[in-house]
C-alpha positions as CSV (number, residue, x, y, z in Angstrom):
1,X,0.0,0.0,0.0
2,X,1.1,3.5,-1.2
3,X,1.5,6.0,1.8
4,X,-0.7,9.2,1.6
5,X,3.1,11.0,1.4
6,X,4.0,9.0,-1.2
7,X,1.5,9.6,-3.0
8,X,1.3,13.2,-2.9
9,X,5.2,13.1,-3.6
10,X,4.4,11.2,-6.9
11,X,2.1,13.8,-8.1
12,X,4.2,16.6,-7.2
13,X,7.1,15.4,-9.1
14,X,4.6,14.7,-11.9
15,X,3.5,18.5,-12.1
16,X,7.0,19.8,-11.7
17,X,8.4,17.6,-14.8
18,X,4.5,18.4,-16.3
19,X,5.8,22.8,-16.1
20,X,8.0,24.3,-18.5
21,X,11.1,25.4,-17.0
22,X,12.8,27.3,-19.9
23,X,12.3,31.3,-18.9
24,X,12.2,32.0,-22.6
25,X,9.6,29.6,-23.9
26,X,6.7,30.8,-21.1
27,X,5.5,30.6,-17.7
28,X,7.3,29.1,-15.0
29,X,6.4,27.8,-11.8
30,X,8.5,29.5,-9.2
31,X,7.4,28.7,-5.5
32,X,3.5,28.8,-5.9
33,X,2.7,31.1,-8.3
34,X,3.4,31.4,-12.5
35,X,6.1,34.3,-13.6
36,X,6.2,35.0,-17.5
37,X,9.8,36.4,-18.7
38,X,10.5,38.8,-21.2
39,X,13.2,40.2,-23.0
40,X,14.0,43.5,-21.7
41,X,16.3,46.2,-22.9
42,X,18.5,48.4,-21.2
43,X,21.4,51.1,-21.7
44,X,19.7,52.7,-24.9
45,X,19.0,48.9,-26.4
46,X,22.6,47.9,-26.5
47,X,22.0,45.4,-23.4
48,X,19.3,42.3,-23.3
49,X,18.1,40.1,-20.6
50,X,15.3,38.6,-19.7
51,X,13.5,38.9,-16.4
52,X,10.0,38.9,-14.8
53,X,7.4,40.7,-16.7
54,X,5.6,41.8,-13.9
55,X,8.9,43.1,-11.8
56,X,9.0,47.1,-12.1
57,X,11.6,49.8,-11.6
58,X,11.7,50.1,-7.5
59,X,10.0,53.8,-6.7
60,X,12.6,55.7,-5.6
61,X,11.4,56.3,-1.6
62,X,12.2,52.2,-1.5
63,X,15.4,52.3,-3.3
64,X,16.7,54.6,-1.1
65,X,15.8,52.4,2.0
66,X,17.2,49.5,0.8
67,X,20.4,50.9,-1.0
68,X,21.1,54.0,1.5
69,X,24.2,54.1,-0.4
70,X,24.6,56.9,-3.0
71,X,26.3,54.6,-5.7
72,X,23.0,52.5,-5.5
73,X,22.1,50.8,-8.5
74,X,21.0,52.5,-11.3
75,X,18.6,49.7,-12.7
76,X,16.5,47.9,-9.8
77,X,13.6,45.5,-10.6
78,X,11.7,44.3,-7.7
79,X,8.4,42.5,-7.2
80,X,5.5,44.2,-5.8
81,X,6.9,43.1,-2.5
82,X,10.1,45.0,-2.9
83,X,11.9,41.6,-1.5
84,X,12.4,39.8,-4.7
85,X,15.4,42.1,-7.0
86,X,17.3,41.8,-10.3
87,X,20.0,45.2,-10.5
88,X,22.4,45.9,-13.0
89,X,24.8,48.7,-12.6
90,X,27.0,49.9,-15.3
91,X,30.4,51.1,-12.9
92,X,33.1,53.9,-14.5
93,X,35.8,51.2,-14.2
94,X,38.0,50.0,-17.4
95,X,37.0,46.1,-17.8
96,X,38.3,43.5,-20.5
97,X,37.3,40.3,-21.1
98,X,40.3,38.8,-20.0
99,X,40.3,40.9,-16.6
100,X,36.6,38.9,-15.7
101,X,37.7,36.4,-13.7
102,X,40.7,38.0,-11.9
103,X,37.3,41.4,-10.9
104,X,35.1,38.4,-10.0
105,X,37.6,36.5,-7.8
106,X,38.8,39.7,-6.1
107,X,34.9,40.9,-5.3
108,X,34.3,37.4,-3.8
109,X,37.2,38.0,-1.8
110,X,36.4,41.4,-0.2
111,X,33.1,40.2,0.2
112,X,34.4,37.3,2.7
113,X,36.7,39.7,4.2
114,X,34.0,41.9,5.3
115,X,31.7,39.9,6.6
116,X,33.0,36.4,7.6
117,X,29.8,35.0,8.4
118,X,28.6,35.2,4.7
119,X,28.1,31.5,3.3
120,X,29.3,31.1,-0.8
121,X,28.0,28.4,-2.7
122,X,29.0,28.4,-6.2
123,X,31.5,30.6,-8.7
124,X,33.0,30.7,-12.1
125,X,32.8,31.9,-15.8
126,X,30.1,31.1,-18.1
127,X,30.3,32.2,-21.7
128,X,27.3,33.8,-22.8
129,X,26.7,35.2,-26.2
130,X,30.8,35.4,-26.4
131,X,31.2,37.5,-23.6
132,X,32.8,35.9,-20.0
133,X,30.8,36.4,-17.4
134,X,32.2,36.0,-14.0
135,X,29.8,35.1,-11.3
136,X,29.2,33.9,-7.8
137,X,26.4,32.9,-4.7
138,X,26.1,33.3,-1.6
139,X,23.8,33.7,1.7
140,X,24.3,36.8,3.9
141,X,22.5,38.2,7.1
142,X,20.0,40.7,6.9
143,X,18.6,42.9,9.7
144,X,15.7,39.9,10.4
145,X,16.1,37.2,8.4
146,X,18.7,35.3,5.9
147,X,19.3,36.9,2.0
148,X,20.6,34.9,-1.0
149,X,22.1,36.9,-3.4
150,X,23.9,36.0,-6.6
151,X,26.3,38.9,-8.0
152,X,27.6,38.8,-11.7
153,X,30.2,40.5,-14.2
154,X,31.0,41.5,-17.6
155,X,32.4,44.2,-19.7
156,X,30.1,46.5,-21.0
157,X,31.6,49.4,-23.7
158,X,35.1,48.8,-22.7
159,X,33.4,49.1,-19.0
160,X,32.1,46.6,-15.8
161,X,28.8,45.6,-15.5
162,X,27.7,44.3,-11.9
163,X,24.4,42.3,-11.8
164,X,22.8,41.4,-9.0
165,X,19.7,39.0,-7.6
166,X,18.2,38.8,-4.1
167,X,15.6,36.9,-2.5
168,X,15.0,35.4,0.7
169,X,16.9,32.6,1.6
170,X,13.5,30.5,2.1
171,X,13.0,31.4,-1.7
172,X,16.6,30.3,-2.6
173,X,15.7,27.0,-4.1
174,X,12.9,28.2,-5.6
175,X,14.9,30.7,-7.4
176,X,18.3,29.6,-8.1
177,X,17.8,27.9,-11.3
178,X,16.1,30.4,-13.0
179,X,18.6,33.4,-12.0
180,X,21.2,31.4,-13.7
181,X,18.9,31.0,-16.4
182,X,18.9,34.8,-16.6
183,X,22.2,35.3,-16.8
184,X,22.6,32.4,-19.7
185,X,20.2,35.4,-21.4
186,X,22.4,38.5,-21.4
187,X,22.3,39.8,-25.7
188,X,25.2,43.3,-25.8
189,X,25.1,44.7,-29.0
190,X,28.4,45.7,-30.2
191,X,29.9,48.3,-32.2
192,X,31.2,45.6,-34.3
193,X,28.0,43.7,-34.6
194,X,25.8,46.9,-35.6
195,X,28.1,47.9,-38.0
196,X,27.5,44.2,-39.7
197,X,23.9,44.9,-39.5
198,X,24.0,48.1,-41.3
């Protein structure tokens, strides 16, 4: 005899393989409710990723609040919760491709350095759309509860771009996969690559 648990297990496994779980091909179960990505454009159409359809720019009485900061992000895509964030923040600091690894290395370093107690899961390179970039995880404390947050890198116009995600760590599972599947998004339009258009 099959154990109510059992049971129940079977049929969950059955919906979740039964759910796309491609970002770009439609809805996707993350925790209990649907999110539909879409391509998005940023930096006058010369950067591409996708993300949440429903996540909007943060107003700026929040942004303050959670980046006090002044060199706070100057893309921020939140939920309507405000909890749930994709940034991207294009920083005035020369970066070439062969400099991504040594920038995400060194960031994952400080970071450790400053706060000890910060947990890191995974790092490395992935090669998206030819470009390196350098990224890693990690869990960190908040005020009331644990974050997870995934940082990322890659040049942009000769330039570094820092990407960020955060969620609760309750929603990390929930999340993980498809913030990597984010990243494996990122489109730059060159110089090189619109002059072959034209």
């Amino acid at each position: 005899m099959f154990k109510d648990e059992e049971i129940l297990a079977a049929l969950n496994e059955a919906e979740r393989l039964a759910t796309p779980n491609d970002i770009r091909t439609g809805p996707v179960k993350i925790g209990r409710r649907l999110y539909e990505f879409e391509e998005q454009s940023f930096w006058d159409d010369k950067l591409f990723l996708y993300i949440p359809k429903d996540f909007t720019d943060m107003p700026e009485k929040f942004r303050k609040i959670k980046y006090p900061h002044e060199n706070r992000p100057a893309v921020i895509k939140s939920d309507e919760t405000g909890a749930i964030n994709f940034t991207l923040n294009l920083i005035d600091q020369e970066l070439e491709e062969e400099w991504v690894k040594e920038l995400t290395d060194g960031t994952k370093m400080m970071l450790k350095k400053v706060n000890p107690t910060n947990v890191f899961f995974s790092d490395g390179i992935e090669v998206v759309d030819e470009k390196q970039v350098g990224y890693f995880d990690f869990k960190s404390a908040a005020m009331d509860e644990f974050i997870y947050q995934l940082m990322f890198f890659f040049e942009f116009s000769g330039r570094t771009m820092i990407g960020t995600f955060n969620c609760s760590y309750r929603e990390y599972a929930d999340w993980r996969d498809f913030v990597f599947q984010v990243i494996r998004t990122i489109r730059v339009i060159r110089e090189d690559r619109e002059e072959e258009e034209v």
